[in-house]
C-alpha positions in Angstrom: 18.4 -4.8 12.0 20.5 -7.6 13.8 20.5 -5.2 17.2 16.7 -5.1 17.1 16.5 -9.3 16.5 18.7 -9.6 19.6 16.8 -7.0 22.1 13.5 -8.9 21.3 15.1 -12.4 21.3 16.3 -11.1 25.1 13.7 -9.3 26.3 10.4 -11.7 25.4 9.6 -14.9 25.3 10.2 -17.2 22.0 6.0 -17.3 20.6 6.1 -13.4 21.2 9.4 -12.2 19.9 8.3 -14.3 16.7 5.0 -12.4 16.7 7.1 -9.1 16.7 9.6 -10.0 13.8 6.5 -11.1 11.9 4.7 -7.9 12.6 7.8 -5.6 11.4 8.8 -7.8 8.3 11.7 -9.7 9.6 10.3 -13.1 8.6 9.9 -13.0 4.5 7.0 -14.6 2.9 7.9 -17.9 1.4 8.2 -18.2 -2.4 5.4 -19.5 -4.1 5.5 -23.2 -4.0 5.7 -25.4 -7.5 1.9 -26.3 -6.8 0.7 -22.5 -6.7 2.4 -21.3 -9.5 0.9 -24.5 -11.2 -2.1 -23.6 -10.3 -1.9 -19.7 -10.7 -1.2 -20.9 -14.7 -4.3 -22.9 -14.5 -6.0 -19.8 -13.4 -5.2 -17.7 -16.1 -6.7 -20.7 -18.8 -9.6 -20.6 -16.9 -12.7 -18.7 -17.2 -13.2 -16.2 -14.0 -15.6 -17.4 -11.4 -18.4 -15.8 -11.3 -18.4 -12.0 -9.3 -20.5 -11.8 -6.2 -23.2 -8.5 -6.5 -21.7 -5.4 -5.7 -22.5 -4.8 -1.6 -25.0 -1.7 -0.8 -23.6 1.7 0.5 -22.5 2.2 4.0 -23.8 5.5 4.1 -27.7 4.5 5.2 -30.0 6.3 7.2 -30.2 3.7 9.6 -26.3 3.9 10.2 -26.3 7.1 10.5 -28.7 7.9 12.8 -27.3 7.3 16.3 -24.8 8.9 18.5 -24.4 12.3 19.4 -22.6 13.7 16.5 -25.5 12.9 14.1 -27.0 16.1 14.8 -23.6 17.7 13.8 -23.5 15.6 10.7 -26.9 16.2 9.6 -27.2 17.4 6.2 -29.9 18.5 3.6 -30.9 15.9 1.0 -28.0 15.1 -0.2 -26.1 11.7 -1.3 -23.3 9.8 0.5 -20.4 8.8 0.0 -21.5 5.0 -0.8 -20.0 2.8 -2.9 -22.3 2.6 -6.0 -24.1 -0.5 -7.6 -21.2 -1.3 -10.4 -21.8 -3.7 -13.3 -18.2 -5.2 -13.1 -16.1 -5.2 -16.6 -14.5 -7.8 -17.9 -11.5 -7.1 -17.3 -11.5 -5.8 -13.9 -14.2 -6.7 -10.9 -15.5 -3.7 -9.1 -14.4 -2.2 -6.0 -17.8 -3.7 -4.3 -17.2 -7.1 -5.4 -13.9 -6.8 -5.1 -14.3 -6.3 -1.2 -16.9 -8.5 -0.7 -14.6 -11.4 -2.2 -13.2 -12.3 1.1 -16.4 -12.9 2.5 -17.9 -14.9 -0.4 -15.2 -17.6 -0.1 -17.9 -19.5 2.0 -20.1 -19.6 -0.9 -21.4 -23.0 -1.5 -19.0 -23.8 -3.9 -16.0 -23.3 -1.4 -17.5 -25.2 1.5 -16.0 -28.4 0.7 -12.4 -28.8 1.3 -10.1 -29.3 -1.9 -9.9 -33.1 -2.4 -6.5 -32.3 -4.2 -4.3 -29.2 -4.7 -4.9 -28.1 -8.2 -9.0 -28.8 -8.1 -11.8 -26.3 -9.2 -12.3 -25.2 -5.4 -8.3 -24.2 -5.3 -8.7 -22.6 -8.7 -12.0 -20.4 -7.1 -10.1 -19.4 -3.8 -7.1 -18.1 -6.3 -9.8 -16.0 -8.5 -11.2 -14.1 -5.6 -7.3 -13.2 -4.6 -6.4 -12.1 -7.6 -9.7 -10.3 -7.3 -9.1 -8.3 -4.2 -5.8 -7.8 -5.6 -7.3 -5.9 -8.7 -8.2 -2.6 -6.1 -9.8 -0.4 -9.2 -10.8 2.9 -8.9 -14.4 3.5 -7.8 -15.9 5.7 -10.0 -17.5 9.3 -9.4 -20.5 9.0 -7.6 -22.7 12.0 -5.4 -21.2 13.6 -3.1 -22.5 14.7 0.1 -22.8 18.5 0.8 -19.8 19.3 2.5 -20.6 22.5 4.9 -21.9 21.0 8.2 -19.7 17.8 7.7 -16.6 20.4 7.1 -17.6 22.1 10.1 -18.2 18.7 12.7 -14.6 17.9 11.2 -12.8 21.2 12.1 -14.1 21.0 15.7 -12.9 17.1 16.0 -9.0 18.5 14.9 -9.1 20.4 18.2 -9.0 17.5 20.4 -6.7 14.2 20.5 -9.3 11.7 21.2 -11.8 11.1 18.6 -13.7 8.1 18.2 -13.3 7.6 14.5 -15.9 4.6 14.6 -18.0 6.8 15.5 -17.5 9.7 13.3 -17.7 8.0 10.1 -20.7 5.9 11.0 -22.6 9.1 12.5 -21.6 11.1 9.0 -22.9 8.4 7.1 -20.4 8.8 4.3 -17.7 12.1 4.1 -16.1 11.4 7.5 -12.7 11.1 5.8 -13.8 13.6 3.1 -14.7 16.5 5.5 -11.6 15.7 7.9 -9.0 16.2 5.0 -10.7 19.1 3.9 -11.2 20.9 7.0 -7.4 20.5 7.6 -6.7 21.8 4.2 -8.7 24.7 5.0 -7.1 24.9 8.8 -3.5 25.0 7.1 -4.8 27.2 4.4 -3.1 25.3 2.0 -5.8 25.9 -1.3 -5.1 29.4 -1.3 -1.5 29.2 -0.6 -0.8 26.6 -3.2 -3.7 28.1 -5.6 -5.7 24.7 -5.5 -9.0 24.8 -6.8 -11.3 24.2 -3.7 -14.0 23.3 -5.7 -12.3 20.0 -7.0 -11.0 19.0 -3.5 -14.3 18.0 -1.7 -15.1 15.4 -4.7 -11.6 14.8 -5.0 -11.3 13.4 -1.3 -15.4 11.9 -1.0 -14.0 9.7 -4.1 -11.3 8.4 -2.1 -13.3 7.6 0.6 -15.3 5.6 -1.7 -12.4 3.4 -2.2 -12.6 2.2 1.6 -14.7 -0.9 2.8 -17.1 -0.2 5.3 -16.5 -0.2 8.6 -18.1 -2.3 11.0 -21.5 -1.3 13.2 -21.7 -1.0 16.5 -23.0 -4.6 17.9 -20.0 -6.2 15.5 -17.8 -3.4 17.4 -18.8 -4.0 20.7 -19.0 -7.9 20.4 -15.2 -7.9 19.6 -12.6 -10.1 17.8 -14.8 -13.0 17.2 -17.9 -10.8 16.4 -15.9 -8.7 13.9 -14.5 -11.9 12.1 -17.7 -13.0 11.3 -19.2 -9.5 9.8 -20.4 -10.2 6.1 -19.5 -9.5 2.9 -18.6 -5.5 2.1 -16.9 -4.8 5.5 -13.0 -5.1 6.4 -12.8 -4.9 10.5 -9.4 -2.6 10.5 -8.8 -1.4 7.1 -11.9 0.4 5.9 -12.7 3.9 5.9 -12.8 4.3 9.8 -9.0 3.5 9.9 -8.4 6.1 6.8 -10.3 8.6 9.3 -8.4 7.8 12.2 -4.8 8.3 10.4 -6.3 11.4 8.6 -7.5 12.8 11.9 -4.2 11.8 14.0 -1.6 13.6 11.4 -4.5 16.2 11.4 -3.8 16.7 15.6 0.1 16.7 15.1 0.0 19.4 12.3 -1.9 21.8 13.9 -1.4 20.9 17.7 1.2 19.1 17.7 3.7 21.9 16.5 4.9 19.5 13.2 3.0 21.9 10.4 4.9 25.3 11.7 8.0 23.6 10.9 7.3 21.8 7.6 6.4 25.4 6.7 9.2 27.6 8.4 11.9 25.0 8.3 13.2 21.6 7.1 15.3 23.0 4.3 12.7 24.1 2.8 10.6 27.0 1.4 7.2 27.9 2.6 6.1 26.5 -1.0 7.2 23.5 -0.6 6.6 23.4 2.9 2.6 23.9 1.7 3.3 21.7 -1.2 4.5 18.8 1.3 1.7 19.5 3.7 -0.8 19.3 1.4 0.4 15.8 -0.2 0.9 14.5 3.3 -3.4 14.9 3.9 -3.6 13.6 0.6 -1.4 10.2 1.6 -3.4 9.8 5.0 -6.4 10.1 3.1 -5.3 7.6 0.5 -2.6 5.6 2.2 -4.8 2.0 2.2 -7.5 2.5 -0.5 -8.9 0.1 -1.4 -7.2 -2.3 0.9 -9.0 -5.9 0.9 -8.4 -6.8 4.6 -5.3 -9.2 3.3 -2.0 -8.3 3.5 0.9 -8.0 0.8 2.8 -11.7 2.0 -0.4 -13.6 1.1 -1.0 -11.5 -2.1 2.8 -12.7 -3.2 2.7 -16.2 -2.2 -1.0 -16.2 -4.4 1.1 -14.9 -7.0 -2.1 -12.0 -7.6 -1.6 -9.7 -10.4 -1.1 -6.8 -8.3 2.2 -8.4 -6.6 3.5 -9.3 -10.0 3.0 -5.9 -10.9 4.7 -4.5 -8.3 7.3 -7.3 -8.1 5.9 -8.1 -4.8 7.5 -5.0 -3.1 5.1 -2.7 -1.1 2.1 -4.5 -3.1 -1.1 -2.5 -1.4 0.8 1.0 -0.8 2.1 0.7 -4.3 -2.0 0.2 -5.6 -2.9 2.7 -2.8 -0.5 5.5 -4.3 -1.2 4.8 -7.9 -5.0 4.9 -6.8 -4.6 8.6 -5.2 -2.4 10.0 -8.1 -5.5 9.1 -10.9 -7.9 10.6 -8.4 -5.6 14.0 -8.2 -5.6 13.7 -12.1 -9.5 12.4 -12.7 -10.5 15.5 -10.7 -7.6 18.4 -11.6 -7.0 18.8 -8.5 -3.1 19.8 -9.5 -3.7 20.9 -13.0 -2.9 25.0 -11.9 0.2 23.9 -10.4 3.4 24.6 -12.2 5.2 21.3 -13.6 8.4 21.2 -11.0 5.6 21.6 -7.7 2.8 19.0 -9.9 5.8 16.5 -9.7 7.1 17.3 -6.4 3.5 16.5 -4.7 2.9 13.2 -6.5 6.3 12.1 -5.5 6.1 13.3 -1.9 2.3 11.3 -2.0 3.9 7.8 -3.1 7.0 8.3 -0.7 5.0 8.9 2.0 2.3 6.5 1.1 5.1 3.7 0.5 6.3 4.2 4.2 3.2 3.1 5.2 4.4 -0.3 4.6 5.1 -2.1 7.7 8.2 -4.1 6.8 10.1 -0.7 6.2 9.2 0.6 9.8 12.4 -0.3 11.2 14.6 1.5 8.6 12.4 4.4 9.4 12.5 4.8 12.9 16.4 4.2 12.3 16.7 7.2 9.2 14.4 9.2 11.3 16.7 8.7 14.9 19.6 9.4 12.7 18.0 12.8 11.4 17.2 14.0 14.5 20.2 13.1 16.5 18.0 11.1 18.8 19.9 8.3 20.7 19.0 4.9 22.0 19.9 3.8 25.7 20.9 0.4 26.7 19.2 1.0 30.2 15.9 -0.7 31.1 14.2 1.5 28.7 16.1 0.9 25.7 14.7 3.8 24.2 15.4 6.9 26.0 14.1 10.7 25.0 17.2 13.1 24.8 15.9 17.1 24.9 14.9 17.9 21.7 17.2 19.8 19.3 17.2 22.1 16.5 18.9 20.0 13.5 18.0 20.3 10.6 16.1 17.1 8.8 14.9 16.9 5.1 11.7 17.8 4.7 11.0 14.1 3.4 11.8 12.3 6.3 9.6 14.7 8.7 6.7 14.1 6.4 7.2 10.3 6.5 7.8 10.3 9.9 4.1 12.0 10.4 2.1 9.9 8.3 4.1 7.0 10.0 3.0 7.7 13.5 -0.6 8.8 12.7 -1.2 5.1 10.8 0.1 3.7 14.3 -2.7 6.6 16.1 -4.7 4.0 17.8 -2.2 3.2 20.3 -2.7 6.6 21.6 -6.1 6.6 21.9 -7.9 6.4 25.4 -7.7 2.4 26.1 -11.0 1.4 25.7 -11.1 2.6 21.9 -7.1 1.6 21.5 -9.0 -2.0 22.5 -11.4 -1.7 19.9 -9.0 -1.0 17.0 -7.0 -3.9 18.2 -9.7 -6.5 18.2 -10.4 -5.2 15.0 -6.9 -5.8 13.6 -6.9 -9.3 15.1 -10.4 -10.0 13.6 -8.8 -9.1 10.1 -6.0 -11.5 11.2 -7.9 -14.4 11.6 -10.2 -13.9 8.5 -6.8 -14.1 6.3 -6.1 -17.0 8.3 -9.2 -19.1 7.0 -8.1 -17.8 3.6 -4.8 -19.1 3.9 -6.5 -22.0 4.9 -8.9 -23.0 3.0 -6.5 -22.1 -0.2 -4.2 -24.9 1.3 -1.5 -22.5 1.8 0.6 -22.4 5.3 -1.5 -20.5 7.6 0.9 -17.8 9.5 1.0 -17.7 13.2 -0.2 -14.6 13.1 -3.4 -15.1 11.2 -4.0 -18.6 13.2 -7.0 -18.4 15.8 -5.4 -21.6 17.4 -2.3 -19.4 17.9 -1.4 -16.5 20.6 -3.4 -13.6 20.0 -2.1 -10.3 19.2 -4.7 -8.8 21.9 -2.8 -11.3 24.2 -1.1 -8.4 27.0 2.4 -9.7 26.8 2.0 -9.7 22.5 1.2 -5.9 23.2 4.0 -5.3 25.4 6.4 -6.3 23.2 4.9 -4.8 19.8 4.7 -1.7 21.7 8.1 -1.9 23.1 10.3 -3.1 20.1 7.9 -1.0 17.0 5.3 1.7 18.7 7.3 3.7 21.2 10.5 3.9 20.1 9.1 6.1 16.9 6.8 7.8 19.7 9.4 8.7 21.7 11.7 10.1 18.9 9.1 12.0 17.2 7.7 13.7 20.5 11.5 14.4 21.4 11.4 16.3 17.6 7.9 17.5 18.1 7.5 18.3 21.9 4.5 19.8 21.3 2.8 16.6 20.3 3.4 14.7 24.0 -0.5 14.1 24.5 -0.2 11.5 21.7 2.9 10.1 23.6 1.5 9.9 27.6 -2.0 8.1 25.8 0.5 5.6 24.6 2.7 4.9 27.7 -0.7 4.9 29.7 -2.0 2.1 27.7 1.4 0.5 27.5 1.5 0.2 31.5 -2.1 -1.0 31.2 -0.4 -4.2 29.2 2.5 -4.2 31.6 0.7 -4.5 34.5 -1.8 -7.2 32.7 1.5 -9.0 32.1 2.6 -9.1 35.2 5.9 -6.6 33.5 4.9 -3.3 35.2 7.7 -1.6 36.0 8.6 1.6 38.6 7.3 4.0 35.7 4.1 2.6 35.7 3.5 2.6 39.3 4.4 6.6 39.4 
C-alpha cells in the first residue's frame, strides 16, 4: 500500500527501496512490446525447436551417499523418486526437458546474438519459454520404499533447523515425500479424515518428481556464481530442496509451533474441517512450486508464454502449481472416499493457499492477516511492534494462508550460515533469468542484473527483511507464541545484516 511505499522510500536508500518494491510486486511487469507479440505470432507459425534430452534422475547413488543422514535414509533396493527418461509428445515437452530449457539457451544455436529482433535466434529463446512455461505433469514413476525415509522425516519435525540440502540429497529422492507424510501421520489426519494411506506415499513421491534437482554440494558451497553456472536439469532455489524446506518449516509450526491445536480446536471451525484444512495445507507446501522453471511469472507475461495467457498473467506459476497438485490428488484417489462438500473444500483450501504463495499478494496478506488478529503496527523505530497475543477469532482460511506463507519465507529463520546458502541460491536464480532476459532482447530487471546490487548485498537484506520478512514474523508469533524459535533465528540473522550494514541498532547489541 501507499504507507508501505513511503516507510521504504524513508527508511533506505533509492537502489534498495527499488529492490524491495520489486521484490513484493509494486513495480508491474511492462506490457508486452509490439515487437514480442510480433514475434510470439511468428512463434506459433513456426515449427518448435528442437527439445533438448530429458536430464537423468537426481536420485543417484553417488548423491546419495554422503553425509550423516545417509545411514538414516538407507533403504532396500528400491527406486527413487527421479524424474524418468520421457519421450516428449507433441504437444507438450516433458517435465525433464522442460527444466533443462533454461540451461540449453547456450546451445550453439543461441550463442550468437540476434542480428535483428524478430530473427530465428529470437524465435528459439521464445520456444524454450513457452517451454518452461508448459510445467506438465510428470508421470508415475517407482517409488521409493517409504519406511525408513518416513521414519528419518518424523525425527527431523522435532527440531527447527534442518538442513534441507542436505536431507533431500542424502535421501536420494522421497525427502519431500517422507516429510509430508510423516506429518500426516504426526497429525493423524489419514485416519481422521478416512484417507487411504496407501495412495498418499505415491501421491506425494509424484509431486516431488515435479521439482528440478537441487544443486550438489561443491555448486552449494562455491556460491552465487557457482550455482548460476550448474547445468541443465538443476534450478538453484526452486527445486525440490526448497519444496522440503517449506514442507518441513509449516511441518515445525503445526506441531511445535502450537498452529495445528488451533486449526483443529478453533478458528470457526469443526475438528473436520480443522483436519480437512490441515491436511490440504501439507498438500500446498508440498506442491506450492511444482514444476517451477527457475523464472518468475513477470518474464513469463512479457514472453507472452502459454501458461500466462492461460492464466491471464495473474499468479502464472502458483496457478500451474495448484492445477498440478489437484490432478495428482485425482490421478491417485487420494480424495475419492471423501464426501463431495469436504472433496471440494480441500481442493479449494489447496489453490487458496497455494495462490498466496505468490509474492506480489504478500502485502495484502500480512495486512488481512494483522487485521484478523488485531495485531497493530507502531510508528516507533521498530515499525512493527508485537502486542500480547489475543484470543480473536480468525477464519480458518487466513490462518492456513498465513502458515504456508511464513514457512515459503523458512530460510530466513534458519541458522545464518544455511539462511546464506538459500540466499545465494535465490540470487543465482536471479541472475540466470537475467541472461534470459538478455539474450531474448528483453529489458533485463535490476533485480536479475549481475551488474546491479545484489540481493545478498547486507543493506538489500536489511530492508527486504524489515519492510516484507518480519513484519509477517512478528504477527504470526504474536498469534502463535508458541512458534518464537522461528522468530529469534530471524532477528538473529537480521542483526547479522544490521551490523554488516553499519544499521545495528540497541536490540542487536543486547
Amino acid at each position: 500500500d501507499e504507507q508501505t511505499k513511503i516507510l521504504v522510500s524513508e527508511r533506505y536508500d533509492t537502489a534498495t527501496a527499488a529492490l524491495i518494491l520489486r521484490a513484493v510486486g509494486h513495480a508491474a511487469p511492462r506490457l508486452p512490446s509490439r515487437r514480442a507479440r510480433r514475434a510470439s505470432h511468428d512463434l506459433m507459425n513456426q515449427p518448435r525447436h528442437s527439445d533438448p534430452g530429458p536430464e537423468p534422475g537426481w536420485g543417484s547413488p553417488a548423491d546419495a551417499g554422503a553425509g550423516a543422514g545417509a545411514e538414516a535414509c538407507a533403504r532396500a533396493d528400491a527406486g527413487s523418486c527421479t524424474l524418468p527418461d520421457i519421450q516428449p509428445s507433441a504437444s507438450s515437452a516433458s517435465s525433464a526437458s522442460g527444466l533443462a530449457a533454461l540451461a540449453s539457451l547456450a546451445a550453439s544455436d543461441l550463442d550468437a546474438p540476434p542480428e535483428r529482433p524478430g530473427t530465428a535466434w529470437s524465435r528459439a529463446v521464445d520456444a524454450r519459454v513457452e517451454q518452461l512455461a508448459a510445467l506438465p505433469l510428470a508421470p508415475p514413476g517407482p517409488q521409493p520404499e517409504e519406511v525408513h525415509l518416513v521414519g528419518a522425516a518424523g525425527r527431523a519435525l522435532g527440531r527447527w533447523d534442518l538442513d534441507a540440502f542436505d536431507h533431500v540429497r542424502e535421501c536420494g529422492g522421497g525427502g519431500v515425500a517422507s516429510l509430508a507424510l510423516s506429518l500426516v501421520d504426526r497429525l493423524g489426519l489419514a485416519r481422521s479424515m478416512g484417507l487411504s494411506r496407501g495412495a498418499l506415499w505415491p501421491f506425494f513421491c509424484d509431486v516431488e518428481r515435479g521439482y528440478a534437482a537441487p544443486p550438489g554440494r561443491e555448486a552449494l558451497e562455491g556460491g552465487a556464481e557457482a550455482l548460476a553456472g550448474i547445468g541443465a536439469g538443476f534450478v538453484p532455489y526452486h527445486n525440490a530442496a526448497h519444496a522440503a524446506c517449506v514442507t518441513h518449516s509449516l511441518g515445525t509450526l503445526l506441531t511445535l509451533g502450537g498452529v495445528a491445536s488451533e486449526l483443529c480446536g478453533g478458528a470457526g471451525a469443526s475438528p473436520e474441517q480443522g483436519a480437512s484444512g490441515l491436511f490440504a495445507l501439507v498438500v500446498a507446501a508440498a506442491a506450492h512450486d511444482y514444476g517451477h522453471p527457475g523464472l518468475d511469472n513477470a518474464v513469463l507475461v512479457e514472453a507472452e508464454a502459454a501458461a500466462a495467457a492461460e492464466h491471464n498473467g495473474n499468479s502464472v506459476l502458483e496457478n500451474r502449481s495448484a492445477r498440478s497438485a489437484l490432478a495428482l490428488l485425482d490421478r491417485h484417489g487420494v480424495l475419492d472416499g471423501l464426501d463431495r462438500p469436504v472433496r471440494a473444500e480441500v481442493r479449494r483450501a489447496v489453490v487458496d493457499a497455494v495462490l498466496a504463495t505468490d509474492m506480489s499478494r504478500h502485502m495484502d496478506l500480512v495486512a488481512t492477516f494483522c487485521k484478523a488478529t488485531g495485531y497493530r503496527r507502531s510508528s516507533t523505530e521498530n515499525p512493527w511492534q508485537t502486542p500480547a497475543a489475543g484470543a480473536r477469532p480468525v477464519k480458518q482460511d487466513i490462518l492456513l494462508q498465513a502458515a504456508l506463507k511464513v514457512a515459503d519465507l523458512g530460510h530466513f529463520a534458519r541458522p545464518s550460515k544455511l539462511h546464506r546458502r538459500w540466499g545465494a541460491a535465490l540470487q543465482a536464480e536471479m541472475w540466470r533469468q537475467g541472461d534470459l532476459e538478455k539474450r531474448a532482447g528483453m529489458p533485463v530487471k535490476p533485480l536479475h542484473a549481475r551488474s546491479a546490487k545484489p540481493i545478498l548485498a547486507p543493506e538489500s537484506q536489511v530492508g527486504f527483511m524489515e519492510v516484507v520478512v518480519m513484519p509477517l514474523f512478528q504477527a504470526f508469533t504474536a498469534r502463535f507464541p508458541e512458534s518464537a524459535p522461528f522468530l529469534r533465528t530471524a532477528e538473529a540473522n537480521l542483526c547479522e545484516y544490521q551490523r554488516e550494514a553499519g544499521l545495528a541498532g540497541p536490540a542487536c547489541e543486547a
